[in-house]
C-alpha positions as CSV (number, residue, x, y, z in Angstrom):
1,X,54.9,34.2,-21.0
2,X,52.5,33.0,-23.4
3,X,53.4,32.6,-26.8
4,X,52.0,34.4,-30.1
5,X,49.3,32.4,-30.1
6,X,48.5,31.9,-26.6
7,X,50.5,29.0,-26.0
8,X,52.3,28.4,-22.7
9,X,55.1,26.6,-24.1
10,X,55.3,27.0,-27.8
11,X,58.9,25.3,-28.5
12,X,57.5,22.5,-26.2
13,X,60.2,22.2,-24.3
14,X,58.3,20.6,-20.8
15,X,56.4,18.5,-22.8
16,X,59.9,17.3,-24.3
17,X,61.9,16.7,-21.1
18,X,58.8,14.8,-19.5
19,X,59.9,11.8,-21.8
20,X,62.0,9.3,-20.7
21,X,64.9,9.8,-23.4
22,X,64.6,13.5,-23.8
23,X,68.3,13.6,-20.3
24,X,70.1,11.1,-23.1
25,X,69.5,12.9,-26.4
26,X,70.2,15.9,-24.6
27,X,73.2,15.3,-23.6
28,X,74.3,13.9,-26.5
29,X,73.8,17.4,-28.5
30,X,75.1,19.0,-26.3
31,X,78.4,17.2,-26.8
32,X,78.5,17.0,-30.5
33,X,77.5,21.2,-31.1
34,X,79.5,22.5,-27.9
35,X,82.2,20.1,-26.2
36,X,83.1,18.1,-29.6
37,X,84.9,20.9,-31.1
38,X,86.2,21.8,-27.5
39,X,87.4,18.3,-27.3
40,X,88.9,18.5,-30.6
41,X,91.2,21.4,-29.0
42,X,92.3,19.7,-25.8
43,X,93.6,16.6,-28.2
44,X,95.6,18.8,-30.1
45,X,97.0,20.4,-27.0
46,X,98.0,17.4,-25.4
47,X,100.3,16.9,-28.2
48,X,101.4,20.0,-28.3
49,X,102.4,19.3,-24.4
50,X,104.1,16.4,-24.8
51,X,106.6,17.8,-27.3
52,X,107.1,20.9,-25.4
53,X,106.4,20.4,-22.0
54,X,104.1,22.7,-20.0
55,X,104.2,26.2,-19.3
56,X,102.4,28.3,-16.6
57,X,99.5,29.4,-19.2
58,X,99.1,25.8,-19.1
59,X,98.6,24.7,-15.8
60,X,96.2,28.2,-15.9
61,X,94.0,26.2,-18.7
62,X,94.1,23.1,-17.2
63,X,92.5,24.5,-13.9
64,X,89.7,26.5,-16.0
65,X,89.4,23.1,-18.0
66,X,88.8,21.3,-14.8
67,X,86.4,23.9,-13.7
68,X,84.4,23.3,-17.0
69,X,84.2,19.8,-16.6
70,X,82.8,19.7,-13.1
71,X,79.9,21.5,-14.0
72,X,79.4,20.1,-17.1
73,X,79.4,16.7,-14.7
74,X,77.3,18.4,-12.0
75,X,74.7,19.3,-14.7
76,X,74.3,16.5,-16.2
77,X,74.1,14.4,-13.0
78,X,71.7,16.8,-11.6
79,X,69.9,16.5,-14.8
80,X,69.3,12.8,-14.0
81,X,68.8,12.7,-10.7
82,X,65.8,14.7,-11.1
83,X,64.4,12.7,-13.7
84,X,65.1,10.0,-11.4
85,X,63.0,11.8,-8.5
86,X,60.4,12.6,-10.7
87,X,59.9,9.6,-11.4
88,X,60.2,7.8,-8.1
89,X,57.4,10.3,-7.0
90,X,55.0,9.6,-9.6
91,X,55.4,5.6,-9.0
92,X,55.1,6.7,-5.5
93,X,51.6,8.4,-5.8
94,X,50.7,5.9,-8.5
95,X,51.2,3.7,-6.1
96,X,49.2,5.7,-3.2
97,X,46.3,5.6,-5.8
98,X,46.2,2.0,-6.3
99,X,46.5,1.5,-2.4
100,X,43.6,4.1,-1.9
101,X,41.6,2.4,-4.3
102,X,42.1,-0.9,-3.1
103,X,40.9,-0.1,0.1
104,X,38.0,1.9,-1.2
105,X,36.9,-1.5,-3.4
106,X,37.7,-3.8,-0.7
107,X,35.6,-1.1,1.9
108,X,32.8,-1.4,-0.8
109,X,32.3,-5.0,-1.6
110,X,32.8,-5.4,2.6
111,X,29.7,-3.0,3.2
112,X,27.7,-4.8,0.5
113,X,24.8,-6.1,2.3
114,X,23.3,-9.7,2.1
115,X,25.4,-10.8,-0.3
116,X,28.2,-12.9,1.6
117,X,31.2,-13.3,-0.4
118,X,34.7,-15.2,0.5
119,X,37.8,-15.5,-1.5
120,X,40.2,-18.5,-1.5
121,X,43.2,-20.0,-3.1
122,X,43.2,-23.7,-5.0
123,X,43.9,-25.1,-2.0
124,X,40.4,-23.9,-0.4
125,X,42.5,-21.8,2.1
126,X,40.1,-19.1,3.0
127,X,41.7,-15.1,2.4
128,X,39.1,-12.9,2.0
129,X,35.8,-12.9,4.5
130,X,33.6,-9.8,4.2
131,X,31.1,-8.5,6.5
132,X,27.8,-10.1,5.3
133,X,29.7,-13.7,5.4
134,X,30.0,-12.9,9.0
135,X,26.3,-12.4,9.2
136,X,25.0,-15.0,7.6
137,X,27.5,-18.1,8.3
138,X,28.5,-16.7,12.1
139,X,32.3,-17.1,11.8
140,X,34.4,-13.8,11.8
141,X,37.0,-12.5,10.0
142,X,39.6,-13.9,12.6
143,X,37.9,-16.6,12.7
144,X,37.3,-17.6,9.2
145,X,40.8,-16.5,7.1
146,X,43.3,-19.0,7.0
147,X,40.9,-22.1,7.2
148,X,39.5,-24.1,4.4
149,X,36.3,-23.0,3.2
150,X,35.1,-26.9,3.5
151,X,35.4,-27.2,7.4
152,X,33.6,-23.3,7.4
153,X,30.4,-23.6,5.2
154,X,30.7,-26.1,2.3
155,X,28.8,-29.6,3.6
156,X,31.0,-32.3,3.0
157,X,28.3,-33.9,0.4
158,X,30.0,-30.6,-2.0
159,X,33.6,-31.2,-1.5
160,X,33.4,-32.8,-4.9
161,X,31.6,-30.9,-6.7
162,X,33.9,-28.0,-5.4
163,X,37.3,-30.0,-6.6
164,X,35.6,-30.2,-9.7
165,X,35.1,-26.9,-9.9
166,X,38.6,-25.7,-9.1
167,X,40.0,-27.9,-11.9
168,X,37.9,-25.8,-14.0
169,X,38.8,-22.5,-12.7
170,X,42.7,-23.5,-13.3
171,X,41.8,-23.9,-16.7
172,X,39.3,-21.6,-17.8
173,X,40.8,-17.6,-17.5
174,X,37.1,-16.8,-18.1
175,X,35.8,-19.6,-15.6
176,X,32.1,-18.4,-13.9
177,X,29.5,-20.4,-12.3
178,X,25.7,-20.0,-10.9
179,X,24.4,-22.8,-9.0
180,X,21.7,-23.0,-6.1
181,X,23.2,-25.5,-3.7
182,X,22.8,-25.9,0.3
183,X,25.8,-24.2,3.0
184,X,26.3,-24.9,7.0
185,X,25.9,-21.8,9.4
186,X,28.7,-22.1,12.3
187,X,25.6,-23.4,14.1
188,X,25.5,-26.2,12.2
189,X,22.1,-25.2,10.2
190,X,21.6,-25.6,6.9
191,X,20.8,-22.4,4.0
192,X,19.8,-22.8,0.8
193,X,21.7,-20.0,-1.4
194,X,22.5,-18.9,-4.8
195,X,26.1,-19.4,-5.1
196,X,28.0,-17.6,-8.0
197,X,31.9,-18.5,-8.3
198,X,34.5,-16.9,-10.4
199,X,38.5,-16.9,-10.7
200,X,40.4,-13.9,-10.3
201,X,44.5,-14.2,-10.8
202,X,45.5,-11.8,-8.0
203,X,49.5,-9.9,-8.8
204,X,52.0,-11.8,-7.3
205,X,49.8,-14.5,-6.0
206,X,48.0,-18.0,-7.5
207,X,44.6,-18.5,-8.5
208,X,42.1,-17.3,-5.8
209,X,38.5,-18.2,-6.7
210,X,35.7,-15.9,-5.3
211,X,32.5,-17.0,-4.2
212,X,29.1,-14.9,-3.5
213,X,26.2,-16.3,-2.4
214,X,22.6,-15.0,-1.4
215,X,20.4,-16.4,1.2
216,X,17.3,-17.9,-0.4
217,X,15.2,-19.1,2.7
218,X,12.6,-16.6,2.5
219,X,12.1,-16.9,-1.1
220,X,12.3,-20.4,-0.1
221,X,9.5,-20.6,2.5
222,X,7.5,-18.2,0.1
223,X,7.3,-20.8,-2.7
224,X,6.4,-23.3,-0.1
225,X,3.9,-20.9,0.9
226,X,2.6,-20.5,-2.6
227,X,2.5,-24.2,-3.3
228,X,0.2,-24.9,-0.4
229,X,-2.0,-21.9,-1.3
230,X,-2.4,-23.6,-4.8
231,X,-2.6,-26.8,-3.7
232,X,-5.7,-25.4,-1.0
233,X,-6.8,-23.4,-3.7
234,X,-7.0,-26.5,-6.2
235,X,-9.2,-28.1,-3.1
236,X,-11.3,-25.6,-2.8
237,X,-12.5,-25.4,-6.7
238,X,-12.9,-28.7,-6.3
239,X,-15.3,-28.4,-3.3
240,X,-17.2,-25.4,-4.9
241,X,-17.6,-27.6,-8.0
242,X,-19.0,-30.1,-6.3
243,X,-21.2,-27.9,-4.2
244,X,-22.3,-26.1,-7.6
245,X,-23.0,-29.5,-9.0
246,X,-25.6,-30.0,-6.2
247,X,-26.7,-26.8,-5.5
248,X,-27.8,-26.6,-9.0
249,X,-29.8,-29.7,-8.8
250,X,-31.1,-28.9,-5.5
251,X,-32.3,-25.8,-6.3
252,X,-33.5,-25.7,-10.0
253,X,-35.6,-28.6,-9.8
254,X,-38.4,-27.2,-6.9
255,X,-38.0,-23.9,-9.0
256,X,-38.8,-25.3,-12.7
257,X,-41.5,-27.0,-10.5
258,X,-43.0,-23.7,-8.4
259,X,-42.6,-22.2,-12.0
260,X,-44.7,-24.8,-14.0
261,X,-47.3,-25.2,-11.5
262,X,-48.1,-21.3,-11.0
263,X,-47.9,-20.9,-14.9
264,X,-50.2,-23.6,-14.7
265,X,-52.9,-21.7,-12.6
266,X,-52.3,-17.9,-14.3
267,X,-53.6,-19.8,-17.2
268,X,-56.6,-21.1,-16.1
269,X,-55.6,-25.4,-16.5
270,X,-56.4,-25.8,-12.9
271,X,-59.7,-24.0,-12.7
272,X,-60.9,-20.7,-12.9
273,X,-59.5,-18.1,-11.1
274,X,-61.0,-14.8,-10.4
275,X,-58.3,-11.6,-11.3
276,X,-56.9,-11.8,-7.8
277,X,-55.9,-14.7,-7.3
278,X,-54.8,-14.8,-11.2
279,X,-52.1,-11.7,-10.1
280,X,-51.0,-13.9,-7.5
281,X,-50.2,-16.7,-10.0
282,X,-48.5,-14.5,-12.3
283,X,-46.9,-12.7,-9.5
284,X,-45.3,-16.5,-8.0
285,X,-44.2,-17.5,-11.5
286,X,-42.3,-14.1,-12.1
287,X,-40.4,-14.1,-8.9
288,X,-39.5,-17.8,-9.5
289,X,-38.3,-17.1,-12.5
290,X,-36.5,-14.1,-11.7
291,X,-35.0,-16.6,-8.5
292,X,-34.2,-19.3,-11.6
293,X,-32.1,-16.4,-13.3
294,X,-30.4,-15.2,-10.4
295,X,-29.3,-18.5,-9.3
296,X,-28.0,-19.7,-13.0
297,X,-26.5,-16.2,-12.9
298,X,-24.4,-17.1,-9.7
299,X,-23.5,-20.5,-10.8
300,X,-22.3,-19.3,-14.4
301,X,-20.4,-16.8,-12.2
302,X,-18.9,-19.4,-9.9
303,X,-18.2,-21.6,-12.7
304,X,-15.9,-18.9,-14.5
305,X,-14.0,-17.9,-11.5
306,X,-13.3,-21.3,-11.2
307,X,-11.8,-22.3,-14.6
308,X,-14.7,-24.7,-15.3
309,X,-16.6,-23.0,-17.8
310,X,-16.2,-24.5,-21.1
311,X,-17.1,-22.8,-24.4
312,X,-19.1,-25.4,-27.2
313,X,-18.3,-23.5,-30.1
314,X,-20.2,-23.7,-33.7
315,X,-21.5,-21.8,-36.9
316,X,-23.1,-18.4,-35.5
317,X,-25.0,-15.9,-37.9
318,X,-24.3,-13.2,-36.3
319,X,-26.6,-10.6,-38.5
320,X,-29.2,-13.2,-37.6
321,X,-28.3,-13.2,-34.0
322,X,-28.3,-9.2,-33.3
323,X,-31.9,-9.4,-35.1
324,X,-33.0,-11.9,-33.0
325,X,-31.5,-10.4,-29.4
326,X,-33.3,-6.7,-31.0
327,X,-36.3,-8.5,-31.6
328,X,-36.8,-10.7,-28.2
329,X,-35.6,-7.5,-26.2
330,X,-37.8,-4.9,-28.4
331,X,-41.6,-6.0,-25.8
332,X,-39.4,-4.8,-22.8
333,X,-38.1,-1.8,-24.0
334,X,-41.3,-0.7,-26.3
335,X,-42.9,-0.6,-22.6
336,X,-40.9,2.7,-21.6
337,X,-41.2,3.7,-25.4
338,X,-37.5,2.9,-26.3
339,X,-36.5,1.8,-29.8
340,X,-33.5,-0.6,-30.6
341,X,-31.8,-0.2,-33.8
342,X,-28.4,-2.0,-34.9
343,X,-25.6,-0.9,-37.2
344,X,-24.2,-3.8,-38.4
345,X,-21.2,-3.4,-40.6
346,X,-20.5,-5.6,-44.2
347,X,-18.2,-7.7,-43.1
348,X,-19.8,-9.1,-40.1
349,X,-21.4,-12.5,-40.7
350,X,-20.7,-16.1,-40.0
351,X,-17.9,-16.9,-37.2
352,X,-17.3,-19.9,-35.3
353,X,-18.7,-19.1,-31.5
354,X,-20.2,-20.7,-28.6
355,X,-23.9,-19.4,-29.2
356,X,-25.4,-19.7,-25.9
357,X,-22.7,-17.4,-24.1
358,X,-22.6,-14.8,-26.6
359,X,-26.3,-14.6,-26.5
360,X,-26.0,-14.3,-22.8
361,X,-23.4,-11.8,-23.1
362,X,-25.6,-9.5,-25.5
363,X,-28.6,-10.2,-23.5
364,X,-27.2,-8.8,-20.5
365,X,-25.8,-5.8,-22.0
366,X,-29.2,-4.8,-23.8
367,X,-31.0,-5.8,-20.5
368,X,-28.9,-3.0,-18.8
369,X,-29.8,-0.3,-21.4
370,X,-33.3,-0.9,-21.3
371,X,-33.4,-0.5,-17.5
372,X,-31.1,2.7,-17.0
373,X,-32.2,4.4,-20.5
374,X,-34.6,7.2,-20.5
375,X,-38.3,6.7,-21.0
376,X,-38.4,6.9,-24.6
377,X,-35.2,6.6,-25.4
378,X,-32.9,4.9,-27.8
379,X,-30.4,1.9,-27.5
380,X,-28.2,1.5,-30.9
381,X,-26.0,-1.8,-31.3
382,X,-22.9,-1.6,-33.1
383,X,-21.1,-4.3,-34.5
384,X,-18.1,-4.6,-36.8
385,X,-15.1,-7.5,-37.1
386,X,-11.5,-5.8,-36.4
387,X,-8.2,-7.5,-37.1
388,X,-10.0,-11.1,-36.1
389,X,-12.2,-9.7,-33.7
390,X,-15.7,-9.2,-33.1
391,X,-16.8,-5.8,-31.8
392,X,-20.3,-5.5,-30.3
393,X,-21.1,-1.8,-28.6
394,X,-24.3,-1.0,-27.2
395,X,-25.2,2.8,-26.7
396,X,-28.0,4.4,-25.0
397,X,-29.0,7.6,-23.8
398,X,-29.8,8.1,-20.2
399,X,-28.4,8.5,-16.1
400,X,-24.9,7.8,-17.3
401,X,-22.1,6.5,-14.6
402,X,-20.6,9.3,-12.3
403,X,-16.1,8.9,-12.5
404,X,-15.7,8.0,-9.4
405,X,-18.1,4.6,-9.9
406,X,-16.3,3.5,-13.1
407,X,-14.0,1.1,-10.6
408,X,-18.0,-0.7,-9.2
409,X,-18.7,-1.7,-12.5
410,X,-18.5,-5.6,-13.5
411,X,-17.7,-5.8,-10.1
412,X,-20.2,-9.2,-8.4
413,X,-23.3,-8.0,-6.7
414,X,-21.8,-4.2,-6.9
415,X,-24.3,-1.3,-7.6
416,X,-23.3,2.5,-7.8
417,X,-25.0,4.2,-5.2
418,X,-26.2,7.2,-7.4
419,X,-28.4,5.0,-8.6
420,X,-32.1,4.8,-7.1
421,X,-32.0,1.4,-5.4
422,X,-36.1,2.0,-5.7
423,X,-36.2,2.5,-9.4
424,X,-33.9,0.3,-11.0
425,X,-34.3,-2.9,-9.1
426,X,-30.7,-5.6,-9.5
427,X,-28.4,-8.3,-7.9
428,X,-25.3,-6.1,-9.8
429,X,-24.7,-9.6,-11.5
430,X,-25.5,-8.4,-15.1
431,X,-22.2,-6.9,-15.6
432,X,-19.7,-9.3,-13.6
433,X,-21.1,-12.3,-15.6
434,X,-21.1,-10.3,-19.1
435,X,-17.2,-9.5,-18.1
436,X,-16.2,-13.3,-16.7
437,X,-17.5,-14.6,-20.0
438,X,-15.7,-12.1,-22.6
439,X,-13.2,-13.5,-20.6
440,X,-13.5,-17.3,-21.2
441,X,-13.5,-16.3,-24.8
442,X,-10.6,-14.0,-24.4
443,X,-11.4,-10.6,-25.0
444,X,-11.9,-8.0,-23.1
445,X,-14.9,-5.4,-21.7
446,X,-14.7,-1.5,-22.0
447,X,-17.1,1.2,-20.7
448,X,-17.6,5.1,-21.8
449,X,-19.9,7.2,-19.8
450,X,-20.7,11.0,-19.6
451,X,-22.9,11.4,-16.4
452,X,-27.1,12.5,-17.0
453,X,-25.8,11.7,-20.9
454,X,-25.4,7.9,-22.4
455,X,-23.5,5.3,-21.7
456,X,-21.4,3.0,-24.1
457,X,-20.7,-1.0,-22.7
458,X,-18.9,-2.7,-25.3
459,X,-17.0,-6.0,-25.8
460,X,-14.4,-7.9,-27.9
461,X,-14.1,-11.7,-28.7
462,X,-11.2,-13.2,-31.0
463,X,-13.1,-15.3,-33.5
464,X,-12.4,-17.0,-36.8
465,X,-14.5,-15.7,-39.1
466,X,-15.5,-18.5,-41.7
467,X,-17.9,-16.6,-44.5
């Protein structure tokens, strides 16, 4: 029955007789309130007796005494023997638990996979061999427990480092240690692993050290792998550089030459020439130098994606440098009636830059907008200096880029297929080169596009501004 306020057991009393003194102090209560004073009475009765004998009433008390007295005994002895059971049984299942979970850990660290791990005592007698140890090393269970660990797995070139390491472990109660090192299969082949030791004072036992190692020979081969790839790769930059080197002789110097010499006739210096053949003059000079731009296109390219573009940096203007870009670029675009305004804010104006590159960069971009911007339309070029960076935009209103071809763009000789191959003429260079040489500097290229709209191409370089 609950008590008045809901409790089970208001005096307590279970929780009372679950400790281990509650039998003793029992007992001795018991005595002192209810078999004291008893006693008391049976002392003065024995005198009494052995002035004046016994009578019959008595030998009539001394039975019921008797009687008392054996269940007072029986009682009590049943009283500890219970606790005594009770006990027993919860050391007993305490004892299950501990076997259960034993087994449970020992199942878990067995199942582990490809992670071999053996335990052994000080004297490298093997005890403990789990399932990936049989894997990876060959030797079972039967076979492996009970021998030393050296004449298993450990070459003999580690014997002493493994002594060493034992002497540590017998002094160190917090003893741990990660070393790659080299172990023997039962087929006598050699594995490079990560070993990991530690010591672990098992009850009633010595010191057993436990070791866990993981096979490394694929991440092995893989950095092999990756060294050759470099070392091929390192080749073949040298190769391309050297092929760049010539190419770029080989083929500038016939061009500067086909250009010269046709500029030479459009101009009249070898002769008169009727309006024909001057178009064809002009026409030969155009396409060389549009081959001239193309192929110092490609080699900047090549140089950047192999590490040997250098940057020559100096004192750049840059107000004077968007005016001249806007100026140079304003005879192209005034030919489909586009203007090109900038917004340059106050605090842009002299940095330290590599001149040529950045004008390269902005020519490119500004080249783009006049060639995909609406006939009269407008390009606007923003620049401001954020946080030690400089910030160039360049906006224009016209076909704008579909979603799906935001992935083409800066990509080499990539061009998005919604545009008219026929109308806007390109190697799909411009972009590639503009984003390889942000890069050199160390910024980085963005794009924002609503489709039949504008398009935004913009770009950040970390320079040191110096006035």
């Amino acid at each position: 029955m609950k008590g008045e306020y809901g409790d089970e057991d208001p005096l307590r009393i279970k929780k009372w007789f679950k400790r281990s003194y509650s039998v003793l102090i029992t007992i001795v209560l018991f005595f002192l309130l209810f078999l004291y004073p008893a006693w008391i009475y049976v002392i003065d009765w024995f005198q009494y007796i052995m002035v004046n004998g016994l009578s019959s009433a008595d030998f009539s008390f001394i039975k019921a005494l008797s009687f008392i007295l054996v269940l007072i005994s029986a009682n009590i002895s049943y009283m500890v023997l219970s606790k005594n059971v009770s006990l027993s049984r919860t050391i007993e299942k305490q004892d299950i638990e501990l076997q259960m979970n034993d087994k449970k850990f020992r199942k878990f660290i067995d199942d582990i996979p490809n992670v071999a791990i053996q335990g052994f005592d000080i004297h490298l007698i093997v005890h403990y061999w789990n399932s990936a140890s049989e894997k990876m090393y060959g030797y079972s269970k039967e076979e492996a427990i009970g021998q030393k660990i050296t004449d298993l797995i450990v070459p003999i070139d580690n014997g002493k480092e493994l002594s060493e390491m034992i002497n540590s472990a017998m002094t160190d109660p917090k003893f741990e240690r990660f070393n790659e090192t080299t172990f023997v299969t039962k087929g006598k082949r050699s594995i490079p692993v990560l070993s990991s030791y530690s010591n672990v004072l098992l009850p009633g036992t010595q010191l057993s050290i436990f070791s866990m190692e993981i096979d490394l020979t694929e991440r092995k081969m893989m950095e092999e792998e990756l060294i050759i790839s470099k070392d091929m790769a390192e080749a073949s930059n040298i190769a391309i550089s050297k092929f760049l080197a010539n190419v770029s002789h080989e083929l500038r110097t016939p061009l500067n030459s086909i250009i010269g010499f046709s500029d030479l006739l459009a101009n009249g210096y070898a002769g008169h020439l009727d309006e024909k053949q001057g178009k064809y003059a002009e026409n030969i000079s155009a396409s060389g130098k549009h081959l001239l731009s193309l192929i110092n296109d490609i080699l900047d390219l090549s140089k950047a994606e192999v590490g040997k573009m250098e940057l020559h940096c100096e004192k750049v203007n840059l107000r004077l440098l968007l005016l001249e870009i806007t100026e140079s670029m304003n005879i192209s675009a005034s030919r489909k009636g586009i203007t090109i305004t900038t917004m340059i804010q106050p605090d842009v104006g002299i940095v330290e830059a590599d001149t040529g590159k950045l004008k390269q960069i902005l020519y490119n971009l500004v080249g783009n907008a006049i060639k995909f911007s609406n006939e009269n339309g407008a390009i606007t070029i923003k620049s401001r200096m954020d946080q030690g960076s400089l910030e160039i935009e360049v906006e224009y209103s016209g076909i704008g880029i579909k979603e799906e071809d935001m992935d083409k763009l800066f990509k080499p000789f990539s061009q998005i297929n919604s545009f008219s191959q026929k109308q806007y003429v390109g190697t799909g260079l411009g972009l590639s080169l503009v984003k390889k040489l942000v890069e050199v500097h160390g910024g980085k290229t963005w794009v924002r596009s609503e489709y039949g709209k504008f398009s935004i191409f913009g770009f950040s370089i970390p320079l040191e501004r110096i006035e």
